[in-house]
C-alpha positions in Angstrom: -4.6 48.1 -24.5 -6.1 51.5 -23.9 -6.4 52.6 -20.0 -10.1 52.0 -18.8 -11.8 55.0 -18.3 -13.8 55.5 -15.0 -16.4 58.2 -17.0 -20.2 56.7 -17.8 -20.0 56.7 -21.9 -21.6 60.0 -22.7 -24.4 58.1 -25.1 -26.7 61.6 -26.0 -24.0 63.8 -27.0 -26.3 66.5 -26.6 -23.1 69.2 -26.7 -22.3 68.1 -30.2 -24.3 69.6 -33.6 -26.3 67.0 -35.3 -23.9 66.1 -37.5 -20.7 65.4 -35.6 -23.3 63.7 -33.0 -24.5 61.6 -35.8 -20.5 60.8 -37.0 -19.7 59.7 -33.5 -22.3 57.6 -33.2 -21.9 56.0 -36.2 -17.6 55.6 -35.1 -18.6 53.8 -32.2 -21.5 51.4 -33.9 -18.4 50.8 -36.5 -16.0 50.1 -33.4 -18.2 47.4 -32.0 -19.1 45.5 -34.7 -15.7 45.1 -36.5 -14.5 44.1 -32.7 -16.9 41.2 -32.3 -16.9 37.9 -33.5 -20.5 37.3 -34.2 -23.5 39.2 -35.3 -24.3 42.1 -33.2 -28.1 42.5 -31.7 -29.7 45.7 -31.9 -29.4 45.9 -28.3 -26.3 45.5 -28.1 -25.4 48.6 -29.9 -28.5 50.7 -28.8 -26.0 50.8 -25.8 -23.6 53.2 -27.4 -26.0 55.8 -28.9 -28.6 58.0 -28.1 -32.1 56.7 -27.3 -33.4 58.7 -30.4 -30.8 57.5 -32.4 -32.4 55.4 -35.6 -29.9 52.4 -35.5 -31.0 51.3 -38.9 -30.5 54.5 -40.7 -27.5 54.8 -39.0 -25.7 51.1 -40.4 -27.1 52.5 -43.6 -25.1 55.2 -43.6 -22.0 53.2 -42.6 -22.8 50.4 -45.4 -23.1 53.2 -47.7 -19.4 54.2 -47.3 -17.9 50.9 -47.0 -19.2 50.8 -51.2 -16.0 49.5 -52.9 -14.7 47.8 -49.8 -13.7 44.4 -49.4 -15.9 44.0 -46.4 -19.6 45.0 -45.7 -22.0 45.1 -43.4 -24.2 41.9 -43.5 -28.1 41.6 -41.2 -27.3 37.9 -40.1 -29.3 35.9 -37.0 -31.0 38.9 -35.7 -28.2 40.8 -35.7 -25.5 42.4 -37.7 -21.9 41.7 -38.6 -18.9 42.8 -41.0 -18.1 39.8 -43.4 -15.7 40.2 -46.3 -17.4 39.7 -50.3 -17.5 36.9 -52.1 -15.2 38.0 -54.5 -12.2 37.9 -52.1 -12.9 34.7 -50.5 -10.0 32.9 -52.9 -7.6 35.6 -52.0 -8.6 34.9 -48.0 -8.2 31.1 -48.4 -4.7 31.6 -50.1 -3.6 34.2 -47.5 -4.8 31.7 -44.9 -3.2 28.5 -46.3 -5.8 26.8 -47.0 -7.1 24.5 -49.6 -8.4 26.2 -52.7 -11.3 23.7 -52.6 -14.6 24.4 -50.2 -16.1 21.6 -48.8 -19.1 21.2 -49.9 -22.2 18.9 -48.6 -23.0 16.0 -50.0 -26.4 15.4 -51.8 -27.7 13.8 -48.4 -26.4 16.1 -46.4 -27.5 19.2 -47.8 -30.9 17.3 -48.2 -31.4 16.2 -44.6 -30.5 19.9 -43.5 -33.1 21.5 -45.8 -35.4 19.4 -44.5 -34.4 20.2 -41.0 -34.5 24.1 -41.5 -37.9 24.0 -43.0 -39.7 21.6 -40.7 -38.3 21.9 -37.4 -38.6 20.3 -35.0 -38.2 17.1 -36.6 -37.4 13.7 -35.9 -34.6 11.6 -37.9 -37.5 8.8 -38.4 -39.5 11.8 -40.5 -37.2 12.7 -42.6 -36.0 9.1 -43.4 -40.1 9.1 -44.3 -40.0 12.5 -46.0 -36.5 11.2 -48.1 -37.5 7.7 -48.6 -33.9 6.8 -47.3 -32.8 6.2 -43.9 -31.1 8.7 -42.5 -27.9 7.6 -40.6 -26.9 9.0 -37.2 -23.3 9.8 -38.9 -24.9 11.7 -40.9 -26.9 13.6 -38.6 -23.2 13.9 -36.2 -21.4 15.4 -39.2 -23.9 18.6 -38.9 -23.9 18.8 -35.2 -20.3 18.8 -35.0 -20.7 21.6 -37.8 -22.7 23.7 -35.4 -25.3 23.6 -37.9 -28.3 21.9 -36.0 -29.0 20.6 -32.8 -31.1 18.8 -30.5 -34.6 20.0 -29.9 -37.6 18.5 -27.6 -38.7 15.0 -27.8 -40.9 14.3 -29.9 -44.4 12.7 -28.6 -44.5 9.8 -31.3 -43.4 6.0 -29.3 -40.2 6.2 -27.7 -40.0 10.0 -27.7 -37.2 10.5 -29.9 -35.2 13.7 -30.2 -36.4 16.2 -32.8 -33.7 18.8 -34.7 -33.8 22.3 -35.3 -31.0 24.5 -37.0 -28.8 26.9 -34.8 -27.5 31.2 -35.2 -24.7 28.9 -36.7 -26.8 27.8 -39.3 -28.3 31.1 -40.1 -24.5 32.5 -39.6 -23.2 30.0 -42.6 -25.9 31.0 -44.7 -26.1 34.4 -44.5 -29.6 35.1 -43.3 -30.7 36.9 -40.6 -33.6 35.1 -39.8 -35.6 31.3 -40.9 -38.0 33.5 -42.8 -35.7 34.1 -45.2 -35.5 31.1 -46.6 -36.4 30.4 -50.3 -40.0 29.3 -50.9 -40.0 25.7 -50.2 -42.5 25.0 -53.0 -39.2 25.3 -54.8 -37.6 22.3 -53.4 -41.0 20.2 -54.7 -41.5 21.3 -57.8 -37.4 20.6 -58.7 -38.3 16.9 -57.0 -35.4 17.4 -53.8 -38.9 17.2 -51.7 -41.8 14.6 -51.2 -44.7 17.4 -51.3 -45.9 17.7 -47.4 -49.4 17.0 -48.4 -48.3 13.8 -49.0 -46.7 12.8 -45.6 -48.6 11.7 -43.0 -47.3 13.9 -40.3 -48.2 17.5 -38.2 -45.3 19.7 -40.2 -44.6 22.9 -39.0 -44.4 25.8 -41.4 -41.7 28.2 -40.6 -42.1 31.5 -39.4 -45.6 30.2 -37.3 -45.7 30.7 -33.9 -42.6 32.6 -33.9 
């Protein structure tokens, strides 16, 4: 581990040209996301550069050099984070150990967590409505303990159940940086996944309102 330095972090770099002040900044973006776990707020790096520095342009120009790379820059829950391609997730799993096979959710599952993303907050009584299945509390378990959704407020309907909502994890395992980026839910109706919302007899949120 490198010997902490007692020296404020010289953000401006006002002795440098423009270019070299633009490389180093870009280095030290680099640095901290490829040393952190999870996606990266704006922020958080805005901390490392100059205030006039256009963090955007910059993680452009450090995506545009990773072209060819095994690994890329991804915008994910607000933030941003290096992920590896697609195309090498085999080669991880082998490296890894692991099973060749993903698990992948069941019909139910990946239904009740559409549902979830889409119209949250929302009881497990509305989407047992909204399915035409009940909805068991396994079933809702198995995405908790996934990280996927959790509990939101009660709801005001008799006995004031909990509601769900999704979590950064969810937006993490799906690659999106925000709930706006989900595809069009007029999708999931006309393919039949969904009861049209028309036809429910409940105060739906639409995504993205209020926000």
């Amino acid at each position: 581990m490198a010997p902490k330095s007692s020296e404020p972090l010289d953000t401006e770099l006002a002795d440098l040209p423009r270019g070299l002040r633009w490389r180093e900044w870009m280095a030290r973006v680099e640095a901290v996301l490829f040393a952190a776990s999870e996606p990266v707020g704006r922020e958080v790096l805005a901390r490392v550069v100059g205030k006039d520095c256009a963090l955007d342009l910059l993680i452009e120009d450090i995506s545009a050099e990773l072209t060819g790379r095994p690994y890329e820059i991804a915008r994910i829950s607000g933030g941003w984070q290096f992920r590896t391609r697609p195309h090498h997730a085999v080669a991880i799993r082998v490296a890894r150990g692991e099973d060749d096979a993903v698990r992948e959710f069941t019909q139910n599952e990946a239904l009740v967590l559409t549902i979830i993303a889409y119209m949250q907050p929302v009881t497990r009584g509305a989407i047992s409505r909204l399915t035409w299945r009940e909805i068991s509390r396994d079933l809702i378990a198995r995405l908790h303990r996934q990280d996927l959704i959790a509990r939101g407020p009660r709801s005001p309907e008799p006995g004031a159940p909990y509601t769900y909502v999704t979590t950064p994890g969810f937006l993490v395992q799906f690659g999106l940086e925000t709930l706006r980026d989900l595809p069009d839910l007029e999708a999931l109706e006309d393919a039949g996944l969904l009861k049209p919302a028309a036809d429910i007899a409940l105060d739906l949120p639409i995504v993205g309102e209020g926000e």
